[in-house]
N, C-alpha and C positions, 0 to 999 in steps of 0.2 A: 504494500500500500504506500506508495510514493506519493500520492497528490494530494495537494493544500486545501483548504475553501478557497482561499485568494486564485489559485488553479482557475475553479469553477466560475470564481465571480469575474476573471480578467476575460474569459472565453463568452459568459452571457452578458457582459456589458460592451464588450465587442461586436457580438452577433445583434444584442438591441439598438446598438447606436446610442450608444451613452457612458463613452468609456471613461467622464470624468466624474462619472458617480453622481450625477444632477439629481438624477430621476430615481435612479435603482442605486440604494444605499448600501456600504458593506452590512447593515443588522438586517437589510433586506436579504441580502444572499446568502448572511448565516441562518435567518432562522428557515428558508427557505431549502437549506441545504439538509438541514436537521429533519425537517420535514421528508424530503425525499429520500434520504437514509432511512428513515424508517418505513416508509411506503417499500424501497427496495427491501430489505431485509424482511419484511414479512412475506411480500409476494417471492423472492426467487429463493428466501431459505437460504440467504446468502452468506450466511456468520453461523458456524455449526462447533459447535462445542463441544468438551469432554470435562468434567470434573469426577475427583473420585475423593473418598474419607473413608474412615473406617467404624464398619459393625458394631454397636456395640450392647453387650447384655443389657437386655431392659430395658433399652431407647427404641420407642415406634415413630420417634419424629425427628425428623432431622431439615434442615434450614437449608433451603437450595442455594448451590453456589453462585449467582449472583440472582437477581432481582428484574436482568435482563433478559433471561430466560423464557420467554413468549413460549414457546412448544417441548413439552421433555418425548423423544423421540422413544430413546430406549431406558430400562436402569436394570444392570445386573448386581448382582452378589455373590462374589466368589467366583466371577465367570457367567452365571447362571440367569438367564431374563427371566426377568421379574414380569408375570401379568399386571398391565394398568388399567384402574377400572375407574368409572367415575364416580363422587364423592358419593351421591347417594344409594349407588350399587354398594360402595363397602357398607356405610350404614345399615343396608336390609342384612347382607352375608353376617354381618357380627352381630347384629340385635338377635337373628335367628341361629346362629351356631356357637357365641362364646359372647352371650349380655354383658358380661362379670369382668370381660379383655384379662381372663384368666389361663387361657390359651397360649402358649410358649411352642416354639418349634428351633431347628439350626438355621432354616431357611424360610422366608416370608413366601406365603401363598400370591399377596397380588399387593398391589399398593394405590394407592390414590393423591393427588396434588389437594390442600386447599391453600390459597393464597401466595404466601412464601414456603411453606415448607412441604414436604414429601412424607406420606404416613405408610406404616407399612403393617403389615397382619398376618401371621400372628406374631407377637413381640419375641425377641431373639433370646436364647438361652446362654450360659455360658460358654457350650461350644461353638458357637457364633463367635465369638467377642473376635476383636478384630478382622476378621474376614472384610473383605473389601467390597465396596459401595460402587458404583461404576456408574456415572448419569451422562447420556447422551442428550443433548439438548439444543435448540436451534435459538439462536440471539437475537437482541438487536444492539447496533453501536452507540457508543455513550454520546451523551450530548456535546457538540463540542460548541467551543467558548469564544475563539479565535481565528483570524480570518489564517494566521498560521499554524493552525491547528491540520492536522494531516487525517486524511478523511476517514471512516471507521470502517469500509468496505475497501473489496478490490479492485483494480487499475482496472479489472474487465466492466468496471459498472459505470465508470467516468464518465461514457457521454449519455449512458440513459440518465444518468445524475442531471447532465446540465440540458440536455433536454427538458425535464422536470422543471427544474427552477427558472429556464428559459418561458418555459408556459406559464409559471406564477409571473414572471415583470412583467410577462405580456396582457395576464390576466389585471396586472396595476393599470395597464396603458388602457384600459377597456377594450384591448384589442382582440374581438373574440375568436374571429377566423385565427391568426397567427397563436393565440394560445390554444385555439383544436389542433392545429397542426403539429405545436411542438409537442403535447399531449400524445398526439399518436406514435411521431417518432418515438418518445419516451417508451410508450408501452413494445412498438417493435423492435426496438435496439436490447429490450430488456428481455425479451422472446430471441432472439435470435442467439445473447447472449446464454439466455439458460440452455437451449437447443445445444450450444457448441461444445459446451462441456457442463455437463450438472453435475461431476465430483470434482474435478479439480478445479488445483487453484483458488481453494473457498479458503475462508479465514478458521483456523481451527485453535481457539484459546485453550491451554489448559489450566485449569482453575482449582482454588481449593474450597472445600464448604468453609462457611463461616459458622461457627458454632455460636450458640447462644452461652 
């Protein structure tokens, strides 16, 4: 990930005709860039993560590793994928098989998200303790602050990026054909880009959980 905001902002103030920043301001193209980092990252699943921590006796919750975490793809233990079910699936499964969460195993049956942290069932026994936690998860990049701030995605997303925020100055100019235009480029450069490669090249952080 080599490119700036200022990157973005010197190409769409270029392209609008306004390269002395009159009209289209750098807070414009920051918050504008943030905007479209995040639109990419949910749509092409462009920032894919791994975080890992370890098992431990007696703990069914643990704190996901960051808060950026939009999608947990996979979570093993020991090697082992874990079933993920949703919040109120576990509810029914434990109200009717272990009311009392008096149920203990080496390895968890299935797990479920609420909020921040990750809950798991049945709760681990001592020979669990340690065995390791393994979370797949798909991100989005942190907000950035500075026009020399270096962008949270990859070099392959650049111009669906300025494409994007190209269609927001144009949407300032009330220019509504040239911001459908740039709009669409955005979504085809962004298709064309997932098309060319949708494993490589992605961003892969590795992360530690944060414990409470």
């Amino acid at each position: 990930m080599s490119k700036r905001v200022s990157d973005v902002g010197d190409y769409v103030k270029r392209q609008f005709g306004d390269e002395s920043g009159v009209q289209i301001t750098d807070d414009d193209i920051l918050r504008w860039v943030n905007m479209g980092q995040q639109d990419l990252a949910f749509i092409a699943k462009a920032i894919q993560g791994t975080a890992t921590t370890a098992y431990a006796a007696g703990q069914t919750e643990y704190v996901l590793p960051t808060e950026k975490a939009i999608e947990i793809t996979s979570i093993r233990v020991d090697g082992r994928p874990i079933k993920g079910v949703e919040f109120q699936v576990a509810e029914s499964l434990i109200v009717d098989s272990d009311p009392t969460a008096s149920t203990s195993a080496k390895y968890p049956d299935f797990w479920w998200r609420w909020g921040n942290t990750i809950n798991f069932w049945p709760k681990p026994t001592t020979e669990s303790d340690g065995l390791e936690i393994k979370v797949y998860y798909i991100g989005t990049p942190e907000t950035l602050v500075d026009q020399s701030d270096f962008l949270g995605l990859p070099d392959k997303y650049f111009e669906a990026l300025t494409e994007y925020v190209l269609s927001k100055a144009y949407e300032l100019d009330e220019d509504v054909q040239s911001a459908t235009g740039s709009y669409q480029r955005y979504m085809d450069r962004l298709g064309q880009s997932f098309e060319e490669d949708k494993a490589e090249n992605l961003f892969y952080p590795v992360l530690s959980f944060v414990e409470d």
